[in-house]
mmCIF file of the N, C-alpha and C atoms, coordinates in Angstrom:
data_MODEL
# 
_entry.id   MODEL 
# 
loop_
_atom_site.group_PDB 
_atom_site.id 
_atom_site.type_symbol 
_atom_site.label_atom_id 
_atom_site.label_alt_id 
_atom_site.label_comp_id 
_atom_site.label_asym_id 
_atom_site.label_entity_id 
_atom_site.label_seq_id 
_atom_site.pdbx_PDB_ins_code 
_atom_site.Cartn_x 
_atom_site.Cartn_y 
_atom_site.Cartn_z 
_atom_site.occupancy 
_atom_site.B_iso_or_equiv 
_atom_site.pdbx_formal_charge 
_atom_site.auth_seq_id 
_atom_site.auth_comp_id 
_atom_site.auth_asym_id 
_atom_site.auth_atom_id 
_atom_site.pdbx_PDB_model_num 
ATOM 1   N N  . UNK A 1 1  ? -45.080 -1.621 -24.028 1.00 0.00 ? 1  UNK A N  1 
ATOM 2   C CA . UNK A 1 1  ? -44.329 -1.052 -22.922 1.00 0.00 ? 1  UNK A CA 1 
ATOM 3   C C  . UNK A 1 1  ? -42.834 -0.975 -23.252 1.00 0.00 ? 1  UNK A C  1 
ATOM 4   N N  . UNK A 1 2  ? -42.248 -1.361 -23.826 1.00 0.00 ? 2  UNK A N  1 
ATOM 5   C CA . UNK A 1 2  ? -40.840 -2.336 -23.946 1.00 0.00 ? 2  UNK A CA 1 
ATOM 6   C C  . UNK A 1 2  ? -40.510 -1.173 -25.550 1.00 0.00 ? 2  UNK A C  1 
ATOM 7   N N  . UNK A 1 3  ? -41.587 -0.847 -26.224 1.00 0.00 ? 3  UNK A N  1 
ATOM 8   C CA . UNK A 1 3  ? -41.435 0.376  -27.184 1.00 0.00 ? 3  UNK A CA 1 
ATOM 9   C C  . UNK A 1 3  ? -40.980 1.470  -26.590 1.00 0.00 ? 3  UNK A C  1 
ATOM 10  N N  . UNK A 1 4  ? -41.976 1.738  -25.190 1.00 0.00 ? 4  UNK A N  1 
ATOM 11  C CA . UNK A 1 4  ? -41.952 2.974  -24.854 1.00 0.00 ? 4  UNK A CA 1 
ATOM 12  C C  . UNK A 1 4  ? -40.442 2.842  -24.145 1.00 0.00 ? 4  UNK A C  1 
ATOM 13  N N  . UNK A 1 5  ? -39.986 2.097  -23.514 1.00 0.00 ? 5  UNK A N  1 
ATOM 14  C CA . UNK A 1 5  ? -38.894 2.674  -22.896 1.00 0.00 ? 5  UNK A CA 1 
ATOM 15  C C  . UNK A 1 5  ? -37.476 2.695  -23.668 1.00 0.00 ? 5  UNK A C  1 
ATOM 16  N N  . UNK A 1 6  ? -37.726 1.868  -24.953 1.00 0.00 ? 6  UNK A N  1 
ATOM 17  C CA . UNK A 1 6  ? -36.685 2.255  -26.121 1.00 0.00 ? 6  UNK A CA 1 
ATOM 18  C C  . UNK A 1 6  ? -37.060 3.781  -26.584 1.00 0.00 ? 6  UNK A C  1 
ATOM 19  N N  . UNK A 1 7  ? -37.752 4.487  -26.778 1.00 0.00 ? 7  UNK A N  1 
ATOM 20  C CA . UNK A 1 7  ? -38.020 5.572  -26.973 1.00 0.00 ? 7  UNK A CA 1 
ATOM 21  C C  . UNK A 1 7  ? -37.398 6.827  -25.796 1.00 0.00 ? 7  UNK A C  1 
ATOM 22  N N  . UNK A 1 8  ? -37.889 6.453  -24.554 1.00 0.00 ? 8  UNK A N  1 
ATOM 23  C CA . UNK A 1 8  ? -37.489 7.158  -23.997 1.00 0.00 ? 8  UNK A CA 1 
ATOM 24  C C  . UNK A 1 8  ? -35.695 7.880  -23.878 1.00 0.00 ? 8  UNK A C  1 
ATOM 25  N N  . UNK A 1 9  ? -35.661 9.023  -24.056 1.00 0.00 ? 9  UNK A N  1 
ATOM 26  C CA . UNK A 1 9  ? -34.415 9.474  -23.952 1.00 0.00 ? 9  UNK A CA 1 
ATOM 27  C C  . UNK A 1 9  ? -33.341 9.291  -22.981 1.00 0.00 ? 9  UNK A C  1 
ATOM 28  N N  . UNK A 1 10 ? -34.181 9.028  -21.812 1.00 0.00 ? 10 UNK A N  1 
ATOM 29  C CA . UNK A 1 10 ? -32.857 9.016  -20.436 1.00 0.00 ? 10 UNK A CA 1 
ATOM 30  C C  . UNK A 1 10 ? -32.542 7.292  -21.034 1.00 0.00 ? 10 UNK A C  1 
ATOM 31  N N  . UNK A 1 11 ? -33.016 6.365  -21.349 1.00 0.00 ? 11 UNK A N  1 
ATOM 32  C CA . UNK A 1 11 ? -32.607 5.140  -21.674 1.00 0.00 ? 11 UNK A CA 1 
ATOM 33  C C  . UNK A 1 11 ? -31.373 4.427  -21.867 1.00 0.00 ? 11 UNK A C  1 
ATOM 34  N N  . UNK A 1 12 ? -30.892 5.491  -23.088 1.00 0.00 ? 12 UNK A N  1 
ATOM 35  C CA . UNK A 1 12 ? -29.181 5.875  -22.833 1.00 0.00 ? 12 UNK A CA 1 
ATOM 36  C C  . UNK A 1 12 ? -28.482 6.137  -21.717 1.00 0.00 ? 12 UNK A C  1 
ATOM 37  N N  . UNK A 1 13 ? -29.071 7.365  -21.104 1.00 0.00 ? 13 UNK A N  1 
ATOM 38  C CA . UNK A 1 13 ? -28.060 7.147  -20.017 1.00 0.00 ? 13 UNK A CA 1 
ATOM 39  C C  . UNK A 1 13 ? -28.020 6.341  -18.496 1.00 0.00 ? 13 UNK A C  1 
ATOM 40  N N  . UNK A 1 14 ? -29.618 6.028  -18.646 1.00 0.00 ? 14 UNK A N  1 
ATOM 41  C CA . UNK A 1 14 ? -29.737 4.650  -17.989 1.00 0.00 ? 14 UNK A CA 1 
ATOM 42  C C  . UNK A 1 14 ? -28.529 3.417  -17.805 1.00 0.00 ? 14 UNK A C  1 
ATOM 43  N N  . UNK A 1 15 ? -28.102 3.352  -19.333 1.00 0.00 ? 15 UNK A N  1 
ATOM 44  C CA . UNK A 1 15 ? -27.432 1.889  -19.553 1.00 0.00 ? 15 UNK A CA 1 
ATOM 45  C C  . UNK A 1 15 ? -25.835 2.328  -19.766 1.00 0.00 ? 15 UNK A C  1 
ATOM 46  N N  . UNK A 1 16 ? -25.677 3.480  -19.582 1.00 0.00 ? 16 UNK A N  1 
ATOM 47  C CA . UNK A 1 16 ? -24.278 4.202  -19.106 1.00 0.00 ? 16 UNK A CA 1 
ATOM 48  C C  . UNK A 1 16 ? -23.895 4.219  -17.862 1.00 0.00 ? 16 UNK A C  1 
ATOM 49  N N  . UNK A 1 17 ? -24.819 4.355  -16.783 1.00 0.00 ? 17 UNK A N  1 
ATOM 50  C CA . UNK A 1 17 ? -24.653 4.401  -15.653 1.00 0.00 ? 17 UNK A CA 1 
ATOM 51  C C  . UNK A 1 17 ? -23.469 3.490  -15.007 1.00 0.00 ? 17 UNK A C  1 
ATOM 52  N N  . UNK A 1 18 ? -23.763 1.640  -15.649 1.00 0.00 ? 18 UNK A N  1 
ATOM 53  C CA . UNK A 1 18 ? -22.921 0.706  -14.807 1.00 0.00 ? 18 UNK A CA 1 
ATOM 54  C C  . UNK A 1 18 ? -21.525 1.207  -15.488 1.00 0.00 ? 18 UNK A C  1 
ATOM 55  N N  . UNK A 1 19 ? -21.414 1.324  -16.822 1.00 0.00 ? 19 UNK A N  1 
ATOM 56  C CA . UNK A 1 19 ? -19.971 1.492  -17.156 1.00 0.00 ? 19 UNK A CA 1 
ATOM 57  C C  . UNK A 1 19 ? -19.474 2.629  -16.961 1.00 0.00 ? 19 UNK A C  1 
ATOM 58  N N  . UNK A 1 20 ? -20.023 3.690  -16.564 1.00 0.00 ? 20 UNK A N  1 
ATOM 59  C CA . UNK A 1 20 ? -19.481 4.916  -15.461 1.00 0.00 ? 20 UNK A CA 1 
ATOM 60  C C  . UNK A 1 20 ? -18.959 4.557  -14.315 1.00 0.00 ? 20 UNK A C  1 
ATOM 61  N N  . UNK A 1 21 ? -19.551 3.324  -13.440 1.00 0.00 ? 21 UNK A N  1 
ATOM 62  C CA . UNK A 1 21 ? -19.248 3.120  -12.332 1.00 0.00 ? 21 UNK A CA 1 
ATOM 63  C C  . UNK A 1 21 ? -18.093 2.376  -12.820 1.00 0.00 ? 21 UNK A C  1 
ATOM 64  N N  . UNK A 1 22 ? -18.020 1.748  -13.349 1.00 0.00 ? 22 UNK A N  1 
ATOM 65  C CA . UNK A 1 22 ? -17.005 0.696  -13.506 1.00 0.00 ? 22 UNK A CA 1 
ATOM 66  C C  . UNK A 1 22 ? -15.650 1.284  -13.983 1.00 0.00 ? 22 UNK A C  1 
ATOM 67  N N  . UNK A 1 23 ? -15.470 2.320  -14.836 1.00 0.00 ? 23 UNK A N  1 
ATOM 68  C CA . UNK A 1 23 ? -14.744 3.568  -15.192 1.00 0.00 ? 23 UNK A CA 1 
ATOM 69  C C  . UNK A 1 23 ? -13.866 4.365  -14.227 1.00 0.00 ? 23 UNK A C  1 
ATOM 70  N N  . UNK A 1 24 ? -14.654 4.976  -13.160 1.00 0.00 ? 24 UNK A N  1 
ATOM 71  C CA . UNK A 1 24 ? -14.703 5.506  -11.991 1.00 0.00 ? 24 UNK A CA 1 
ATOM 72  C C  . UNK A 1 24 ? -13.835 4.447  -10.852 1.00 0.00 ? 24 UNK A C  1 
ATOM 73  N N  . UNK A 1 25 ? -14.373 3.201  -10.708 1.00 0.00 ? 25 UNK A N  1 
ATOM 74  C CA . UNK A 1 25 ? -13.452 2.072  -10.075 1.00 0.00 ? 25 UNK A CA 1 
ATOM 75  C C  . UNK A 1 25 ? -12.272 1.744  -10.344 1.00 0.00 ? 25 UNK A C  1 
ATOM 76  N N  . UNK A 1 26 ? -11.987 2.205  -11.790 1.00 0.00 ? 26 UNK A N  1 
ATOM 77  C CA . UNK A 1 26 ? -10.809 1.608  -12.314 1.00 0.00 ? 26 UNK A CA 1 
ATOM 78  C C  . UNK A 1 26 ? -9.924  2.849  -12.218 1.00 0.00 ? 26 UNK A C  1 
ATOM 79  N N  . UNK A 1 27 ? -10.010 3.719  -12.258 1.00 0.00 ? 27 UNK A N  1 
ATOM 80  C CA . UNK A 1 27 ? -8.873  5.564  -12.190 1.00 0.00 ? 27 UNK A CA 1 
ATOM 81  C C  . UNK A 1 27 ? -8.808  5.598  -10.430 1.00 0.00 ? 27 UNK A C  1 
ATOM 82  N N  . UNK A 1 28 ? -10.252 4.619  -9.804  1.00 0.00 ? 28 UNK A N  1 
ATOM 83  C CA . UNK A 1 28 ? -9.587  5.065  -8.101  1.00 0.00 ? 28 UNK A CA 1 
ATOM 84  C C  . UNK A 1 28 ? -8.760  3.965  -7.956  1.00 0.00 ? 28 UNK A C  1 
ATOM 85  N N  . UNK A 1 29 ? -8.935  2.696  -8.475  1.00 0.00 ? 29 UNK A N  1 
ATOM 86  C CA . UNK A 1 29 ? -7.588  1.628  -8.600  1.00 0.00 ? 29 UNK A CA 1 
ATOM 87  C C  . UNK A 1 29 ? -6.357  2.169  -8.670  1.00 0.00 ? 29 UNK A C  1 
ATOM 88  N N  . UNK A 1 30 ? -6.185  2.642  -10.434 1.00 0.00 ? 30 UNK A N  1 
ATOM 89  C CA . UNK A 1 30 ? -4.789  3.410  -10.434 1.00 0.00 ? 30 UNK A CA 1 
ATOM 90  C C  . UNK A 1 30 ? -4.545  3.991  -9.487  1.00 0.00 ? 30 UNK A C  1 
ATOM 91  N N  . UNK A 1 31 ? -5.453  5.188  -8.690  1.00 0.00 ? 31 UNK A N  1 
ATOM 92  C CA . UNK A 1 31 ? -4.529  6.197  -8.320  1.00 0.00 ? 31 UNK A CA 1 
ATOM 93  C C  . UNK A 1 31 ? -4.281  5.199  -6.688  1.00 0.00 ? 31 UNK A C  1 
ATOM 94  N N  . UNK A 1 32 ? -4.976  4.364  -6.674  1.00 0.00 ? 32 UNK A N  1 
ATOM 95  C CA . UNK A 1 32 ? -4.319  3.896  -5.457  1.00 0.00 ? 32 UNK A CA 1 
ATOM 96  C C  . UNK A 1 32 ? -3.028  2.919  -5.456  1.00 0.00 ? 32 UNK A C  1 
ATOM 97  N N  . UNK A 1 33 ? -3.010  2.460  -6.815  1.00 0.00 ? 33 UNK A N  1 
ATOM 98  C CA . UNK A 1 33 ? -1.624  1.828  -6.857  1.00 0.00 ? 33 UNK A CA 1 
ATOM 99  C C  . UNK A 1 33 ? -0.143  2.691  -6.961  1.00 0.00 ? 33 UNK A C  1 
ATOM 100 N N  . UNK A 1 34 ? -0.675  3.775  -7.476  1.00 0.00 ? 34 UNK A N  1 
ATOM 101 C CA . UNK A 1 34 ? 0.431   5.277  -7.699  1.00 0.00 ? 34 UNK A CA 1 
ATOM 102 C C  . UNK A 1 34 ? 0.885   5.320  -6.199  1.00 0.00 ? 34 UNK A C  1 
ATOM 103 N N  . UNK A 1 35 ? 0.089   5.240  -5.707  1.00 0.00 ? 35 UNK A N  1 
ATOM 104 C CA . UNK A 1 35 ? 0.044   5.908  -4.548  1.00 0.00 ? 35 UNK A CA 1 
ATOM 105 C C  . UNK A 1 35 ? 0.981   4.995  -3.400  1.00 0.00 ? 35 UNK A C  1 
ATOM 106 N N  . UNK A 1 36 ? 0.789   3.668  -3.576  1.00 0.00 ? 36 UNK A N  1 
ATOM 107 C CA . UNK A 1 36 ? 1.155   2.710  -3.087  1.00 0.00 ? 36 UNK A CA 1 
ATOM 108 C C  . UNK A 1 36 ? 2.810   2.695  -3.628  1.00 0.00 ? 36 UNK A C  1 
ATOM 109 N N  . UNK A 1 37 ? 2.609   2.535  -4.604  1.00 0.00 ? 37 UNK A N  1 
ATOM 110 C CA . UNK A 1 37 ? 3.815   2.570  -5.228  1.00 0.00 ? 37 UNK A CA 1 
ATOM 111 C C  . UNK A 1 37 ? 5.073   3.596  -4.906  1.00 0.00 ? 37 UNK A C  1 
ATOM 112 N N  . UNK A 1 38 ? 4.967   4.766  -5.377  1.00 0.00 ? 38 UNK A N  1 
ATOM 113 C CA . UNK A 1 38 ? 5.342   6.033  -4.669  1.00 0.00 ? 38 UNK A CA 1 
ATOM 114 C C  . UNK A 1 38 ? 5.721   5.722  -3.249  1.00 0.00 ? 38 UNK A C  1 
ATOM 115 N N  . UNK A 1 39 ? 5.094   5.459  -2.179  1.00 0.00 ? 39 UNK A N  1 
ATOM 116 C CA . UNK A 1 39 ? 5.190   4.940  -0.691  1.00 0.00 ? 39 UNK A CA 1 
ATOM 117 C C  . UNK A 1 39 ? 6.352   3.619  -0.491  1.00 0.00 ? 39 UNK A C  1 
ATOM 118 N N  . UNK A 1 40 ? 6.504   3.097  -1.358  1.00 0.00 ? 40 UNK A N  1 
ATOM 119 C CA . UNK A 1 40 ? 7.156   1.452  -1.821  1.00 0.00 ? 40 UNK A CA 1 
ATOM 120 C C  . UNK A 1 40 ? 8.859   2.263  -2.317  1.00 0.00 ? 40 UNK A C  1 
ATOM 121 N N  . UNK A 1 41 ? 8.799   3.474  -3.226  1.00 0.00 ? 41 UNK A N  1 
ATOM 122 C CA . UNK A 1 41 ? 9.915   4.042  -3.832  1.00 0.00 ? 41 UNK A CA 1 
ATOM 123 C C  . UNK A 1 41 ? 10.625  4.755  -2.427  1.00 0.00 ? 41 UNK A C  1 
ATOM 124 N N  . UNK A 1 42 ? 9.742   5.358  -1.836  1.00 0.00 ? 42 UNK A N  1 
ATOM 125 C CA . UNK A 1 42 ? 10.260  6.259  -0.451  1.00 0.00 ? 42 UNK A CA 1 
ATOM 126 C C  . UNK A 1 42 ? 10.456  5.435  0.201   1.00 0.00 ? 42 UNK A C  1 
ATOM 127 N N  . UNK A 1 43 ? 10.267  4.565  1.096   1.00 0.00 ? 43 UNK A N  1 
ATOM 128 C CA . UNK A 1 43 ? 10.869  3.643  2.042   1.00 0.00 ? 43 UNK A CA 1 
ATOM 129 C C  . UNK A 1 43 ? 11.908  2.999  1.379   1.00 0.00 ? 43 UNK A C  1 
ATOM 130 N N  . UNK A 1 44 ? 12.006  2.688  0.036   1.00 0.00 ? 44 UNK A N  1 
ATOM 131 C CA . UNK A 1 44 ? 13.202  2.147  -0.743  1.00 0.00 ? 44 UNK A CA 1 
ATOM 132 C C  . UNK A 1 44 ? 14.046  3.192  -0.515  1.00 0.00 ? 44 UNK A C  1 
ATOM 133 N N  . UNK A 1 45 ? 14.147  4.260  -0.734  1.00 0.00 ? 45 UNK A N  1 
ATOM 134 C CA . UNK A 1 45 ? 15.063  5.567  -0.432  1.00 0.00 ? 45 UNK A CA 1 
ATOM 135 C C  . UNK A 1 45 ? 15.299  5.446  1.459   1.00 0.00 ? 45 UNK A C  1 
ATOM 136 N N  . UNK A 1 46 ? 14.212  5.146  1.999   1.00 0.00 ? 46 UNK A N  1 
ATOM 137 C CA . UNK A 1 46 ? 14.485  5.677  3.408   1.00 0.00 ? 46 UNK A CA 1 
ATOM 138 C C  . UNK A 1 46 ? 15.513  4.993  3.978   1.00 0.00 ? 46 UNK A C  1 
ATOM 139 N N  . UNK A 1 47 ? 15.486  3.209  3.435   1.00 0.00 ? 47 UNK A N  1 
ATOM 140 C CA . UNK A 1 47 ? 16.263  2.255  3.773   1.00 0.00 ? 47 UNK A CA 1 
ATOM 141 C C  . UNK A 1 47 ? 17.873  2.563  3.216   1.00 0.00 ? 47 UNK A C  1 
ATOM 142 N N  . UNK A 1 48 ? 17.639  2.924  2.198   1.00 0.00 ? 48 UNK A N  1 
ATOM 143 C CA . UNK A 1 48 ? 19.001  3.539  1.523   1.00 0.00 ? 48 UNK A CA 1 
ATOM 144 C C  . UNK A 1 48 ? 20.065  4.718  2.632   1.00 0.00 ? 48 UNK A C  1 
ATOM 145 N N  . UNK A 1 49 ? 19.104  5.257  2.819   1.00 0.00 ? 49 UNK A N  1 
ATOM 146 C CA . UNK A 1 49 ? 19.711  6.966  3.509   1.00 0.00 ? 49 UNK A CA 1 
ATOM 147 C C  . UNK A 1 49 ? 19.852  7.827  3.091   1.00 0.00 ? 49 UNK A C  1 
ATOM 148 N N  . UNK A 1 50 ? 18.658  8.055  1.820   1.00 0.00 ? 50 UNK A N  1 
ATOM 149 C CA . UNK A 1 50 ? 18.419  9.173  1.431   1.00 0.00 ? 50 UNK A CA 1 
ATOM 150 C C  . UNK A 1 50 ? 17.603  10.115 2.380   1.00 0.00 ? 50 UNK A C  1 
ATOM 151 N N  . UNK A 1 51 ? 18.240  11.496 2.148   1.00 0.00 ? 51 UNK A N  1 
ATOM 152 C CA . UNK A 1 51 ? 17.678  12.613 2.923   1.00 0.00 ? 51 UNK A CA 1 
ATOM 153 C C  . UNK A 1 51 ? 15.986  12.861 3.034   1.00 0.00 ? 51 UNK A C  1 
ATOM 154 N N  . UNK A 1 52 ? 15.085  13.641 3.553   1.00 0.00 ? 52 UNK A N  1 
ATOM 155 C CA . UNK A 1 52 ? 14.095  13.511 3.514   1.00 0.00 ? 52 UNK A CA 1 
ATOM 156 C C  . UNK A 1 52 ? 13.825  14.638 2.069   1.00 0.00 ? 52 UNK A C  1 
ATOM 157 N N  . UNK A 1 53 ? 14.579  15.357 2.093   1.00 0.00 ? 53 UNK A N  1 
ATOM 158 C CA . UNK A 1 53 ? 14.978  16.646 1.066   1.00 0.00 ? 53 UNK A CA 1 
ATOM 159 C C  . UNK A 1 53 ? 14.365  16.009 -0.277  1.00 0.00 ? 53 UNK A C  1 
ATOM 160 N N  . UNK A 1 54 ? 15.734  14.948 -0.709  1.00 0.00 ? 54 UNK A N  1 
ATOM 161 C CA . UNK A 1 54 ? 15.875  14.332 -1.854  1.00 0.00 ? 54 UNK A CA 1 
ATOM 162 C C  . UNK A 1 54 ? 14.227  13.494 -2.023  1.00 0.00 ? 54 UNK A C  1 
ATOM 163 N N  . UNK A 1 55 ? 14.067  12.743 -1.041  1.00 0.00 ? 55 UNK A N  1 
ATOM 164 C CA . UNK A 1 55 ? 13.004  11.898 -1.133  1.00 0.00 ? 55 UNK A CA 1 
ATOM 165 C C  . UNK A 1 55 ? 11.793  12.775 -1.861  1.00 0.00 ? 55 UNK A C  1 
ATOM 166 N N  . UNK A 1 56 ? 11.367  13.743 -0.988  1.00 0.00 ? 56 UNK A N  1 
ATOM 167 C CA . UNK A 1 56 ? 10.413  14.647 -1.039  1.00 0.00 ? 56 UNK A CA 1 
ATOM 168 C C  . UNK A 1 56 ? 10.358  15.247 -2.754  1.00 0.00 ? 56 UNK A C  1 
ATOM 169 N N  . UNK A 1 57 ? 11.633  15.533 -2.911  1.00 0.00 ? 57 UNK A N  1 
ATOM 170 C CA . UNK A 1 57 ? 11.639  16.271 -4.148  1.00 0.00 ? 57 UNK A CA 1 
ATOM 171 C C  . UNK A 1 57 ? 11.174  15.045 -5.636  1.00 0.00 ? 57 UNK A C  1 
ATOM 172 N N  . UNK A 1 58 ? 12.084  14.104 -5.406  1.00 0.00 ? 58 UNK A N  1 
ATOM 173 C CA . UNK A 1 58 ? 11.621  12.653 -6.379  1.00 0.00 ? 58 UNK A CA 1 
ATOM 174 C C  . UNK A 1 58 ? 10.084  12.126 -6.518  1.00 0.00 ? 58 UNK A C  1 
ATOM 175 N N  . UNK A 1 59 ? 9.388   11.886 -4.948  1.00 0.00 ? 59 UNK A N  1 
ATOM 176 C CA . UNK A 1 59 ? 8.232   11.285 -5.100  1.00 0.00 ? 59 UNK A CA 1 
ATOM 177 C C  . UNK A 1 59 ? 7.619   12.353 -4.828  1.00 0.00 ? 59 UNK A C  1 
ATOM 178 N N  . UNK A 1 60 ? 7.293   13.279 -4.799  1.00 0.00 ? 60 UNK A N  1 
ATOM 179 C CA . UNK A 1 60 ? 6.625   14.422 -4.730  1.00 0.00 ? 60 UNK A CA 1 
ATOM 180 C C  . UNK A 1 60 ? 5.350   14.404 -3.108  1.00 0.00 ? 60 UNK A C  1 
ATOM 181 N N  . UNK A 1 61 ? 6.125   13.441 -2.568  1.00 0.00 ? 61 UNK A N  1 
ATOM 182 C CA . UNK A 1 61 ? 5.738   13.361 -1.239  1.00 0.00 ? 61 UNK A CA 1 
ATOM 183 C C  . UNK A 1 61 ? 5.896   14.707 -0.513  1.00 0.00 ? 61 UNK A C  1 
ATOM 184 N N  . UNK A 1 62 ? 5.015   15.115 0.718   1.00 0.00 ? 62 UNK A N  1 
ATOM 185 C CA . UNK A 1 62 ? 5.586   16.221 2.033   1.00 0.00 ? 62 UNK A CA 1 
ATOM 186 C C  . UNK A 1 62 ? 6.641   15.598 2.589   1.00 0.00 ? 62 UNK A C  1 
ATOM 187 N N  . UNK A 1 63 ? 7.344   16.394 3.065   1.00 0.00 ? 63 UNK A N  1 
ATOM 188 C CA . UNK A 1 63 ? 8.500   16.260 4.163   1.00 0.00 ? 63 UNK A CA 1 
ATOM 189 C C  . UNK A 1 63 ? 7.794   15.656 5.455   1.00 0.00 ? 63 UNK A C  1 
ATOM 190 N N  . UNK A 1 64 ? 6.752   15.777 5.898   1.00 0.00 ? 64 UNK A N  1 
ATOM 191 C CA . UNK A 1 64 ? 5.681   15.110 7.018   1.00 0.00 ? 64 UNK A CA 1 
ATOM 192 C C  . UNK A 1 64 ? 5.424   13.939 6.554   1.00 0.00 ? 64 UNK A C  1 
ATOM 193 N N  . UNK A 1 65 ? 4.855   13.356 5.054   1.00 0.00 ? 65 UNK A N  1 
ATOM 194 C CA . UNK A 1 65 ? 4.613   12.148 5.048   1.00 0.00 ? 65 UNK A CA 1 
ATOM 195 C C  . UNK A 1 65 ? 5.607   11.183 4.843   1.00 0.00 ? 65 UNK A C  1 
ATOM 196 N N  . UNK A 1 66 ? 7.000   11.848 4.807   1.00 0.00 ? 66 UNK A N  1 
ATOM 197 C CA . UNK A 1 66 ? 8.178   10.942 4.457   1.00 0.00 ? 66 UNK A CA 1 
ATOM 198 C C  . UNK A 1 66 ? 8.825   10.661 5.410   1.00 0.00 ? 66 UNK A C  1 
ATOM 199 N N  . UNK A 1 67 ? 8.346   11.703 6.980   1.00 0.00 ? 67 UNK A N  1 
ATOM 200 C CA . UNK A 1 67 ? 8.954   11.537 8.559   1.00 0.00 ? 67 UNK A CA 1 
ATOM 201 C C  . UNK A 1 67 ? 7.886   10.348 8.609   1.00 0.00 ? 67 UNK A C  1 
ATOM 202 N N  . UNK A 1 68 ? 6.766   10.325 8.422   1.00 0.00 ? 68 UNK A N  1 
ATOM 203 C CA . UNK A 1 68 ? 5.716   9.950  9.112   1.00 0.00 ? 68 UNK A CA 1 
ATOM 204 C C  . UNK A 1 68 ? 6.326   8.002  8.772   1.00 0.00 ? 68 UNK A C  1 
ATOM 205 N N  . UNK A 1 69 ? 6.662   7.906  7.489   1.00 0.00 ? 69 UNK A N  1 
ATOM 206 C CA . UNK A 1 69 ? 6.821   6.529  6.748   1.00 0.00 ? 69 UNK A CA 1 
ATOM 207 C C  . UNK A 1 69 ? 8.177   6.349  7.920   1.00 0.00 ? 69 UNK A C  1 
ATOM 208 N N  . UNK A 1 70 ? 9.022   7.079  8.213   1.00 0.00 ? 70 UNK A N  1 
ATOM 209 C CA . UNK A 1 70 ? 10.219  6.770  9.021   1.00 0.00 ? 70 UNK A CA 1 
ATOM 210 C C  . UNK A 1 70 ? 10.004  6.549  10.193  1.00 0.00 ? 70 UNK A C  1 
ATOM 211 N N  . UNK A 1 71 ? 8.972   6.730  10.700  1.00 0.00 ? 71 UNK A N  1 
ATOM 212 C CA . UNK A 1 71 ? 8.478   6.808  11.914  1.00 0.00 ? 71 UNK A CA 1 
ATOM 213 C C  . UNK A 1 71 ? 7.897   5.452  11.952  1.00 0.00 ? 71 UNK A C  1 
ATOM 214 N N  . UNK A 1 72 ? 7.254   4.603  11.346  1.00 0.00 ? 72 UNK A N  1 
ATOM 215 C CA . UNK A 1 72 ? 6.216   3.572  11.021  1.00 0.00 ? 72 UNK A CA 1 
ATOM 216 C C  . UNK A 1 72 ? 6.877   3.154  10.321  1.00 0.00 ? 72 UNK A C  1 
ATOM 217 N N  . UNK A 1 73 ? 8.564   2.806  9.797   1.00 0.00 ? 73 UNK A N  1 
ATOM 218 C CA . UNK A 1 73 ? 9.081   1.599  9.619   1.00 0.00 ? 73 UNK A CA 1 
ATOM 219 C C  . UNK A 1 73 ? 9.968   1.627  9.955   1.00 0.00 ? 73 UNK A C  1 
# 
């Protein structure tokens, strides 16, 4: 039995599967620390008194999500 499923072709990608997932976990990590981060740089600007202009243009934030952070801190 244990022949046949070394033989079998999907087998490989059987045992790819977990380190796909685990792959996949780690790029939605990053992009959530980017993301976090970025949000951490704009309120650092907001506290400053930088314009929403400037902000927007640096973190590549909307002009809505950079009212929205001013609004909620």
């Amino acid at each position: 039995m244990m022949k046949e499923v070394k033989k079998s072709p999907d087998v490989e990608k059987i045992m790819e599967l977990p380190i796909s997932y685990e792959e996949k976990g780690k790029e939605i990590g990053k992009e959530i620390g980017k993301e976090k981060a970025i949000k951490e740089m704009a309120l650092a600007m907001i506290s400053e008194g930088a314009s929403t202009a400037f902000i927007a243009k640096v973190t590549q934030l909307s002009e809505e999500e950079i009212e929205r952070l001013r609004q909620e801190n």
